[in-house]
VEXPA-546573 format. One line per 2 residues: their letters; for each residue x, y, z of C-alpha. Coordinates in pm, 1 decimal, padded with zeros to 6 digits. Example, Ala and Ser with C-alpha at 12.3 -4.5 7.8 and 13.67 -1.06 7.14 Angstrom:
REM VEXPA-546573
AS) 01230.0 -00450.0 00780.0  01367.0 -00106.0 00714.0
REM end
This chain:
REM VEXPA-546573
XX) 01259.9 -01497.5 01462.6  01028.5 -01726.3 01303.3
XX) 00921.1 -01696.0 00955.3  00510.1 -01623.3 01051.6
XX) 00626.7 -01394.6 01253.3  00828.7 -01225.4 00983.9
XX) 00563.9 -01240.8 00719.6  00299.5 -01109.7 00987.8
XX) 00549.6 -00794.3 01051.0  00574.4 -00756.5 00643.3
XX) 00167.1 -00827.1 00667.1  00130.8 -00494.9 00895.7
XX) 00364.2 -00316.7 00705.8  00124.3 -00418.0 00374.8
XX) -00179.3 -00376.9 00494.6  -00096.6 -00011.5 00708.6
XX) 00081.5 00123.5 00483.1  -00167.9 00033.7 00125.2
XX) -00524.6 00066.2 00336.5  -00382.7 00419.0 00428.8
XX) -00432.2 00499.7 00065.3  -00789.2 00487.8 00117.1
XX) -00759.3 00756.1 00417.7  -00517.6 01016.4 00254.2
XX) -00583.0 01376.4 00203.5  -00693.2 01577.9 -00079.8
XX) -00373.3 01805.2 -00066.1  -00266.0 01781.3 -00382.8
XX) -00608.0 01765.1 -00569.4  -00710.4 02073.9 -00416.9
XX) -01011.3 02054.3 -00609.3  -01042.5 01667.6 -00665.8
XX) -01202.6 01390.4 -00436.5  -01135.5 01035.7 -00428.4
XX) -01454.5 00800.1 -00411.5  -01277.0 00477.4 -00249.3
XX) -01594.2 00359.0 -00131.9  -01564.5 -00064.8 -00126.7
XX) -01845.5 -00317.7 00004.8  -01748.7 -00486.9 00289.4
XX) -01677.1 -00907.7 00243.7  -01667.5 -01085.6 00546.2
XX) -01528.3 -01381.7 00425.7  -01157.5 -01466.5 00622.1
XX) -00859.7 -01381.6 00447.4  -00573.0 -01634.2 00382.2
XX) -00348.3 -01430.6 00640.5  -00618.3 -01437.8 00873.7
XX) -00681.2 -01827.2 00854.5  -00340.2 -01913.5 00903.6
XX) -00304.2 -01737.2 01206.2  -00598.7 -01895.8 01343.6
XX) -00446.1 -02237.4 01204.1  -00142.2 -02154.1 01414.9
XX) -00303.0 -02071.9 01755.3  -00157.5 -02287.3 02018.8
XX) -00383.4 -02200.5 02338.2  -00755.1 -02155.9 02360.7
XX) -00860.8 -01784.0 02411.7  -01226.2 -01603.8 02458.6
XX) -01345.4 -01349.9 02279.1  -01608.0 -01149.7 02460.9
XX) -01811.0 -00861.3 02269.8  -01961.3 -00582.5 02532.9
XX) -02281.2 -00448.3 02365.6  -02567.7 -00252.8 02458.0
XX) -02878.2 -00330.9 02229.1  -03109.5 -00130.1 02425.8
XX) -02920.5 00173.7 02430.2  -02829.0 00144.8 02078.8
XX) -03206.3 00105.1 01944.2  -03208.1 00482.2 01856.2
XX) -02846.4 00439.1 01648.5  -02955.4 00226.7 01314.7
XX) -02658.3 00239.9 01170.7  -02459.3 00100.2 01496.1
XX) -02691.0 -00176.2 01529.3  -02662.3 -00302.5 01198.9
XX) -02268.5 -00302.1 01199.9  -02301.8 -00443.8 01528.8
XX) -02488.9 -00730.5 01354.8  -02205.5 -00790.7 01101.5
XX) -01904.3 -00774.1 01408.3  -02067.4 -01025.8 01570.8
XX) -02104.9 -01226.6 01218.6  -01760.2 -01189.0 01184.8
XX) -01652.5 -01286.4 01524.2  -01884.2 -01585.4 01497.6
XX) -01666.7 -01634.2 01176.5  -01361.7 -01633.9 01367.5
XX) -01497.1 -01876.0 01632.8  -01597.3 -02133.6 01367.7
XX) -01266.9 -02124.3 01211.8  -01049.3 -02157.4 01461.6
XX) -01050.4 -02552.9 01499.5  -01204.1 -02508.0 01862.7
XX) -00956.8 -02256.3 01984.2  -01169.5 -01954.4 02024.8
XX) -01414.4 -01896.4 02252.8  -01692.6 -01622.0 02162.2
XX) -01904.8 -01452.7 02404.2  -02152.3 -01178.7 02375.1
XX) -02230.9 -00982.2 02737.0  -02607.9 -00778.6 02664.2
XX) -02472.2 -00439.2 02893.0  -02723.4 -00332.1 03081.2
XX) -02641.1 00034.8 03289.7  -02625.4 -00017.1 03704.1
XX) -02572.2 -00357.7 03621.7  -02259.6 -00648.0 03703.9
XX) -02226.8 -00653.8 03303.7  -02133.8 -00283.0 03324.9
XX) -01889.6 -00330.1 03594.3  -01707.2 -00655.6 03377.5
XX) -01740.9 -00416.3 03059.9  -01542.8 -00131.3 03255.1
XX) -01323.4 -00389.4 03408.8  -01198.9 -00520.9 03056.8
XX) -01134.0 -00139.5 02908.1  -01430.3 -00088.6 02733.7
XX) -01570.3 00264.8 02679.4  -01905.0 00384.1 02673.6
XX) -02022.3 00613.5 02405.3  -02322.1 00879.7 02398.6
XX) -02518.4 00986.6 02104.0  -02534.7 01311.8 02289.9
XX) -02515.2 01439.3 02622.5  -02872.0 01329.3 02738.0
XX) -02868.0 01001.9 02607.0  -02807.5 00660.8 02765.8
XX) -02380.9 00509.6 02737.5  -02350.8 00292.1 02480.5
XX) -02098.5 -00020.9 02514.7  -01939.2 -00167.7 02161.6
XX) -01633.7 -00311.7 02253.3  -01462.5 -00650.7 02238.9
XX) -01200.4 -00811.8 02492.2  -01002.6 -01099.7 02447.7
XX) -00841.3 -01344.9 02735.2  -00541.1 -01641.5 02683.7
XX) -00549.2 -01929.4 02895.0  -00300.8 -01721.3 03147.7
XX) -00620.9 -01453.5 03151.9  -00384.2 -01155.9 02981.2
XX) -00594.3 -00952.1 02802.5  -00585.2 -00742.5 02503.9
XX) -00942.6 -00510.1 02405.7  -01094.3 -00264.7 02147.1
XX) -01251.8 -00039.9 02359.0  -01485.7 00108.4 02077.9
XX) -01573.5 -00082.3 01815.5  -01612.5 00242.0 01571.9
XX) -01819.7 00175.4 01213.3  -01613.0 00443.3 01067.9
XX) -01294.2 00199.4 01070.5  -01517.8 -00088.4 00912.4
XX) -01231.2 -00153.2 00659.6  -00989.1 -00233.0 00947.0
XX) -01259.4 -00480.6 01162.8  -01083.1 -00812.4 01014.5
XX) -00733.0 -00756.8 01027.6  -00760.7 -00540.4 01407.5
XX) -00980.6 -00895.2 01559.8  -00685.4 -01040.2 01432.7
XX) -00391.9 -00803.2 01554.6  -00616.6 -00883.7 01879.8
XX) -00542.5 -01242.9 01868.8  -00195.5 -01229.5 01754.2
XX) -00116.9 -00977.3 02077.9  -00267.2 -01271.8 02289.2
XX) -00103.7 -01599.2 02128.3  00238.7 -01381.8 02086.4
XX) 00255.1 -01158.4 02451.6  00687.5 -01137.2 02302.2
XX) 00704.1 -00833.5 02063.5  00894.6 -00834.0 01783.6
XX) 01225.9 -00627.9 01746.3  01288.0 -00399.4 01449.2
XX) 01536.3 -00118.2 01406.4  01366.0 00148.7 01170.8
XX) 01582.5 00371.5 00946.5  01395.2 00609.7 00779.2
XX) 01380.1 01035.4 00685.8  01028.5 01054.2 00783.0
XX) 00863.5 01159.8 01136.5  00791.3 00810.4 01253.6
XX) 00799.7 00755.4 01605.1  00651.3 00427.0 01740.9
XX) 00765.6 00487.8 02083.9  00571.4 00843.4 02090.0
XX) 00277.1 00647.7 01916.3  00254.0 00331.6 02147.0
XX) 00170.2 00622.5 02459.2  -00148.1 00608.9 02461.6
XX) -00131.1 01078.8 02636.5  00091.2 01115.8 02270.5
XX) -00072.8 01252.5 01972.3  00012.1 01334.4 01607.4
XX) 00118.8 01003.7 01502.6  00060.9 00793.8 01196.5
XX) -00160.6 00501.8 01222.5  00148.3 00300.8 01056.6
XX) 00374.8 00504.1 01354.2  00077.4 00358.4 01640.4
XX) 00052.5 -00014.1 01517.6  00440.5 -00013.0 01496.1
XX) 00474.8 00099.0 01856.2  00141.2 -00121.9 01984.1
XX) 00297.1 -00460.5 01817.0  00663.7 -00419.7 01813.9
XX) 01000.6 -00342.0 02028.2  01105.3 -00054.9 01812.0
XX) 01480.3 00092.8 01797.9  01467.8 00439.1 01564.2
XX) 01808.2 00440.5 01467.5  01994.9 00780.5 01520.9
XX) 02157.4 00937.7 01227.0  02533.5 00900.1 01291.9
XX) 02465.3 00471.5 01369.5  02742.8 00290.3 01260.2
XX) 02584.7 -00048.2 01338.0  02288.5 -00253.1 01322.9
XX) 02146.1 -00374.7 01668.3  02030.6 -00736.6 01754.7
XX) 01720.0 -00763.8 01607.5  01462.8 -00944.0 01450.6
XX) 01410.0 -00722.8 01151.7  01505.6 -00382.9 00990.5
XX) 01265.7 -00193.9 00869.9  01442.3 00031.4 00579.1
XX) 01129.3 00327.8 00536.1  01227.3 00611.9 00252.6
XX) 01559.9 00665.3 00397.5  01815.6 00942.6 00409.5
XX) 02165.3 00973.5 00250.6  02324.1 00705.7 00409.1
XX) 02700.5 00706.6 00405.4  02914.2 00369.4 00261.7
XX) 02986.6 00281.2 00597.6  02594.6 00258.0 00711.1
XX) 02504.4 00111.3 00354.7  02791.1 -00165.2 00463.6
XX) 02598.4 -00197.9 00781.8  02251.9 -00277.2 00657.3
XX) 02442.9 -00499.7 00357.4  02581.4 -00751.4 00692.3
XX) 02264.5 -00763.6 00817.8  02046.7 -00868.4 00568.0
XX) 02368.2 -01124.7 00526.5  02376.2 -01228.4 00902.9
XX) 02004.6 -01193.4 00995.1  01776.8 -01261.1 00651.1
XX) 01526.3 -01043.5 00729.5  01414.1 -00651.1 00598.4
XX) 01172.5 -00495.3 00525.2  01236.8 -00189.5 00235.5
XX) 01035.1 00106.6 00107.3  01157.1 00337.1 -00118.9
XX) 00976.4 00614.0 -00238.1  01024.6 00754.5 -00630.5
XX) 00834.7 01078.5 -00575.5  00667.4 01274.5 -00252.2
XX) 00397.4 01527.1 -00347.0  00388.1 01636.6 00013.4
XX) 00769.3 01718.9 -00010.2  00662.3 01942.8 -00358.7
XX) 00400.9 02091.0 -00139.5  00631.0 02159.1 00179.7
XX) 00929.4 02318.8 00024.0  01108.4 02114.7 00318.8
XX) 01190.0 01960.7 00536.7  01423.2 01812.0 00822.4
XX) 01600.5 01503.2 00751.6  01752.7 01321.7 01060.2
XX) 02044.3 01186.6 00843.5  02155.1 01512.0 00787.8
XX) 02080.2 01789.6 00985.9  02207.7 02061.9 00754.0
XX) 01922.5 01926.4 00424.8  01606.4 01854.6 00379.0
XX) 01438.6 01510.2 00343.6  01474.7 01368.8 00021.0
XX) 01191.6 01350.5 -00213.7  01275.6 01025.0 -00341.9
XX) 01495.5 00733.6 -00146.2  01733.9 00467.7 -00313.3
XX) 01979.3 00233.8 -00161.4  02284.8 00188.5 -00393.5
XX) 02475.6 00017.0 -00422.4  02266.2 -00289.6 -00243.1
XX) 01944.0 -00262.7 -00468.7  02174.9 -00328.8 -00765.8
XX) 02388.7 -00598.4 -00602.9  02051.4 -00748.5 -00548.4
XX) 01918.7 -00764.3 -00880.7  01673.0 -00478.4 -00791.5
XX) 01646.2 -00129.6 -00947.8  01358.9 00113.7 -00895.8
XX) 01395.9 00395.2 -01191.1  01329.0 00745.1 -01144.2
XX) 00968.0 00764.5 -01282.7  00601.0 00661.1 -01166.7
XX) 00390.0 00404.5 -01304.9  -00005.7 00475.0 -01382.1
XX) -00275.8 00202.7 -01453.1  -00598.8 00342.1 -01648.9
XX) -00750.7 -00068.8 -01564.8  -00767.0 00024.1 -01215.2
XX) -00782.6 00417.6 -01227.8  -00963.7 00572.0 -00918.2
XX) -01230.8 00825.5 -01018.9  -01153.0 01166.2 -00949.0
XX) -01432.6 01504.3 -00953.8  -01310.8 01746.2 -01188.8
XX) -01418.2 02022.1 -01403.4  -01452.5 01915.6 -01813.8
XX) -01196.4 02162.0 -01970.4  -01473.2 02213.8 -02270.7
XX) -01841.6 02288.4 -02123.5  -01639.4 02382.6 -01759.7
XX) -01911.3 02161.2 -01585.8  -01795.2 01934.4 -01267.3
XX) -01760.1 01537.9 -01371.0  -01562.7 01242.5 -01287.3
XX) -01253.2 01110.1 -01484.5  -01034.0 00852.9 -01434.0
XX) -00702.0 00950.0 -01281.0  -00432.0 00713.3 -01344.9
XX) -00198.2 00835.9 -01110.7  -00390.0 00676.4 -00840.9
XX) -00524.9 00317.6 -00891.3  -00649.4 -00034.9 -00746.9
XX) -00469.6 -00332.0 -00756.9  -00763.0 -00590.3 -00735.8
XX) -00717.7 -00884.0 -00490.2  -00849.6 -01085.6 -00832.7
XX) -00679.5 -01194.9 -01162.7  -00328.5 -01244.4 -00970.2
XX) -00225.7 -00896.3 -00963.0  -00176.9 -00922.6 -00561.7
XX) 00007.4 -01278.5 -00466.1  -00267.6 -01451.4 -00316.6
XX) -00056.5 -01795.0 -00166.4  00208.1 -01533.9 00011.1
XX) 00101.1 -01409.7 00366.2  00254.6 -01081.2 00316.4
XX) -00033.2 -00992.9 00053.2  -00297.9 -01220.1 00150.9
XX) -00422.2 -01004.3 00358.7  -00539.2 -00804.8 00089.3
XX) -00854.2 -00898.0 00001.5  -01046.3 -00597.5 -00080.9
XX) -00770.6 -00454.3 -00323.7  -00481.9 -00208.0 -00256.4
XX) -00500.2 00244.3 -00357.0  -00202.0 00334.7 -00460.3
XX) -00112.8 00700.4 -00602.8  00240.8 00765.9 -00783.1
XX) 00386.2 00414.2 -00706.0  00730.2 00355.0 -00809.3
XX) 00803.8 00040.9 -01040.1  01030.3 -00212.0 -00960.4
XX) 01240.1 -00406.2 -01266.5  01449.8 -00728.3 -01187.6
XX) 01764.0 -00857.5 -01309.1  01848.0 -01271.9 -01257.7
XX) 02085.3 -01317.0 -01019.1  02222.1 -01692.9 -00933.5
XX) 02092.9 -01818.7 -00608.5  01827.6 -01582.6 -00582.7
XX) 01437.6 -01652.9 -00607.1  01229.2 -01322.0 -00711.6
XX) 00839.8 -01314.4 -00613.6  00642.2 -01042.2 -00734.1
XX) 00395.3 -00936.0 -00483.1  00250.7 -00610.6 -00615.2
XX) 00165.0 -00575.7 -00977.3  -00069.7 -00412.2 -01241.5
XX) -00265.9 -00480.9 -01520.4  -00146.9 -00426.1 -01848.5
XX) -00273.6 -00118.6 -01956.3  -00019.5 00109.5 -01811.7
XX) 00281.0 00372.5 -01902.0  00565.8 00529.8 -01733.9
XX) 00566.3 00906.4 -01604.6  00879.7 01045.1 -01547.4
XX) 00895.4 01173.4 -01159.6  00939.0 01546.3 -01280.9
XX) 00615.8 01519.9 -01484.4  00402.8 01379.5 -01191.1
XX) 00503.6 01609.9 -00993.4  00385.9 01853.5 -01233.6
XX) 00015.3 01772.3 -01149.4  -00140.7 01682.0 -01495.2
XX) -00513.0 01655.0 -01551.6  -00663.5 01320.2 -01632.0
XX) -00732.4 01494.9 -01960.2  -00391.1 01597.4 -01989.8
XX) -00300.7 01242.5 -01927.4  -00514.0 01085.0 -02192.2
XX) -00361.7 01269.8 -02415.5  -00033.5 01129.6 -02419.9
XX) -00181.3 00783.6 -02306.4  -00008.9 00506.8 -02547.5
XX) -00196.5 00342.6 -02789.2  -00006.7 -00009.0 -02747.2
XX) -00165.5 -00032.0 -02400.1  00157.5 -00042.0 -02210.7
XX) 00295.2 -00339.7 -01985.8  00219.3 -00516.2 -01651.2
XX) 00458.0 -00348.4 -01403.4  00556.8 -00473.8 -01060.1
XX) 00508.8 -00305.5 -00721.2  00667.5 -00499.3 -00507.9
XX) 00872.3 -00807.7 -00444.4  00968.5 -01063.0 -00208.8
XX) 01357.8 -01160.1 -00262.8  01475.7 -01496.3 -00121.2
XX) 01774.6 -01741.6 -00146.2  02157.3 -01615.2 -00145.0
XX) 02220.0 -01277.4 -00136.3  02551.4 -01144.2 -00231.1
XX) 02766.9 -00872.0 -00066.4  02763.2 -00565.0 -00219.1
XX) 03092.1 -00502.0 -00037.9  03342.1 -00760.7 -00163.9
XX) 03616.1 -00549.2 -00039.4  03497.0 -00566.8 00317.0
XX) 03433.2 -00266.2 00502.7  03493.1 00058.2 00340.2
XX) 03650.8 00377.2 00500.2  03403.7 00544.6 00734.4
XX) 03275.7 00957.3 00569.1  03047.6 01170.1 00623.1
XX) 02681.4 01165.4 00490.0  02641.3 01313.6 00150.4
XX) 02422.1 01644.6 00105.9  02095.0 01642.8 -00015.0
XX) 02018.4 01996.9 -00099.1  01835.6 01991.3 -00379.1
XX) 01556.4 01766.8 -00258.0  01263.1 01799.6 00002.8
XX) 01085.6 01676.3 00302.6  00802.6 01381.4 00286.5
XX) 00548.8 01251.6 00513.8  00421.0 00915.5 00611.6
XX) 00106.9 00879.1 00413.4  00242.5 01006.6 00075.7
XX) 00577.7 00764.4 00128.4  00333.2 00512.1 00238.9
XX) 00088.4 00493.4 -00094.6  00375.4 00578.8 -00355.9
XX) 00639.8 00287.1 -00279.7  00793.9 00049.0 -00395.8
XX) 00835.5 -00244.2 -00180.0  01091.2 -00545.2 -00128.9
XX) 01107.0 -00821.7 00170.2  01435.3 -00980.3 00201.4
XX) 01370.4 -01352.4 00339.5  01731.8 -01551.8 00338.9
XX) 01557.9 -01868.5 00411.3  01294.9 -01847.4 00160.7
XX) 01005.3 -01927.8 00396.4  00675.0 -01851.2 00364.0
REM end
């Protein structure tokens, strides 16, 4: 597997899993609401740009739109204005490799044929008025074709890096192979058919741009693959730890997300975890002893960051009127002042800034051989919560009131680990036993795993 490829895997696995911060529920603040409203910039991201610098064959990007139809929709005809900017973008960065076309859909007419030909879907304002097409198509020199067949405002955020998932499906028709290990409900497989329902958005791009093998819970090995995908795992017995520890010595290449705290699991009161039929999911994942072995240790507490703290509605505990106050549990990482690693693909992506809610902190210890790049972190004005007090639910106000005076310390998120790994197994391969009990701890979903991890990419080669 070649390194782009890796880094655009890790890239999906970024951008899915922070982005879905900015869609999560209001479960736990039953009586708070997020504003994560962020302008739109249409200028190409570094991730972006190098996969158009890497494109190999021409391809043709053709946008089916109907401007008559859409005349009484404002709103659609304005973002239809900025797709087309940004396609026209796309075109004049590509070095002469993309084509871009714009078909005016007319109804009865050979352009509605071509647009129902290439999967796009018309829309109605309501049932009287005339179909509306918005959707884009793209063609390789060997005329496969990949489409949008809605191109839906709603999912503005997304327009940049889904044009681009477009083109990467067309210049790479070869999925890549991960085996997943993780406690959650993610099922790729289930998400990739298009008649199955219920799954995660990270779950559905998994399953549309990968060849994914869901481990079962009694695997003793590790499958030929390109990468593993390690996502808030189970108890994992010394023999399956000893598994993963080979591959990322044999293959280089993992993806790992480990979760200090799931509110959903608090919520829940359970859950089923497929590495052990008998306990629930855990509410927080580790994998000792690798992590250590590493260099790597993620403690049991949650960082906050009043810099970047996301406004929340609540009620002022003195004159009981509604407001806004800064929640520190949940804050952005700007894509400025070098908090996100703007020369690594994995992050580059991330040009509008990264929600995060009850991340987990990641500390590093030197180890010879090994090259650490932080990915993922903070400003300065942070402190620690332990994971039994966030769970707890305090009040911004109850928060500033134990808020440190010395302003706390930058904190990382997430890493990229490269160079030579050591075994955490010197003794070879240890006795095979069962899976440990978890019955103390509690289910998790997706989304909450998803915007309260910590993060590491293993890369043995060091490439970018």
């Amino acid at each position: 597997m070649s390194a782009r490829r890796f880094a655009l895997f890790a890239a999906l696995a970024l951008f899915v899993a922070f982005v879905a911060a900015n869609t999560i529920s209001n479960s736990w603040f039953r009586s708070w609401r997020i504003d994560l409203t962020e302008d739109g910039l249409y200028t190409l991201s570094r991730g972006t740009q190098e996969t158009l610098d890497d494109l190999s064959e021409p391809l043709e990007l053709t946008l089916y739109y109907s401007p008559d139809s859409a005349r009484s929709q404002p709103q659609l005809a304005a973002y239809a204005a900025r797709v087309r900017e940004m396609l026209q973008t796309f075109e004049a960065r590509s070095h002469g490799r993309i084509r871009f076309v714009e078909v005016d859909v007319e109804l009865y007419s050979e352009a509605e044929d071509e647009a129902l030909e290439a999967g796009v879907e018309p829309v109605r304002a309501n049932p009287e008025a005339d179909a509306i097409y918005f959707g884009l198509s793209g063609a390789n020199a060997i005329d496969d074709r990949v489409g949008i067949p809605f191109l839906d405002g709603e999912r503005e955020a997304f327009l940049e890096y889904e044009i681009t998932r477009l083109i990467f499906e067309l210049e790479n028709p070869e999925r890549t192979r991960v085996a997943l290990i993780s406690s959650l409900p993610i099922d790729p497989a289930a998400a990739a058919d298009p008649l199955g329902g219920g799954q995660s958005m990270f779950a559905t791009e998994m399953g549309r741009l990968m060849q994914v093998t869901t481990l079962a819970p009694d695997f003793a090995e590790i499958p030929d693959v390109d990468v593993l995908a390690i996502i808030h795992p189970g108890a994992l017995s010394q023999a399956q730890l000893y598994a993963i520890d080979q591959f990322v010595l044999r293959n280089g290449r993992a993806f790992i997300a480990l979760d200090p705290a799931s509110l959903m699991a608090q919520e829940s009161g359970g859950g089923f975890d497929p590495f052990n039929p008998v306990a629930p999911a855990p509410v927080s994942s580790n994998l000792e002893p690798l992590l250590a072995r590493w260099g790597v240790a993620m403690p049991p507490s949650v960082v906050l960051d009043l810099d970047g703290a996301l406004p929340v509605q609540v009620q002022d505990p003195q004159s009981g009127q509604p407001g806004q106050a800064p929640q520190p549990l949940f804050f952005m990482i700007p894509a400025e002042d070098g908090q996100l690693h703007d020369e690594d693909l994995m992050t580059a992506w991330l040009r509008r800034g990264v929600n995060f809610g009850l991340a987990g902190v990641l500390t590093v210890s030197q180890r010879e051989g090994v090259t650490v790049t932080p990915l993922v972190r903070t400003s300065g004005n942070t402190m620690r919560l332990p994971v039994e007090a966030a769970l707890a639910r305090p009040s911004p106000y109850e928060i500033a009131a134990i808020w440190p005076q010395s302003g706390g310390r930058i904190e990382t998120i997430a890493v990229r680990l490269s160079g030579n790994l050591q075994t955490a197994f010197p003794q070879g391969r240890p006795a095979a036993g069962p899976v440990p009990s978890t019955e103390d701890l509690s289910t998790d979903d997706l989304w909450e795993a998803r915007q309260g991890q910590s993060t590491t990419f293993l890369d043995r080669d060091g490439n970018p």
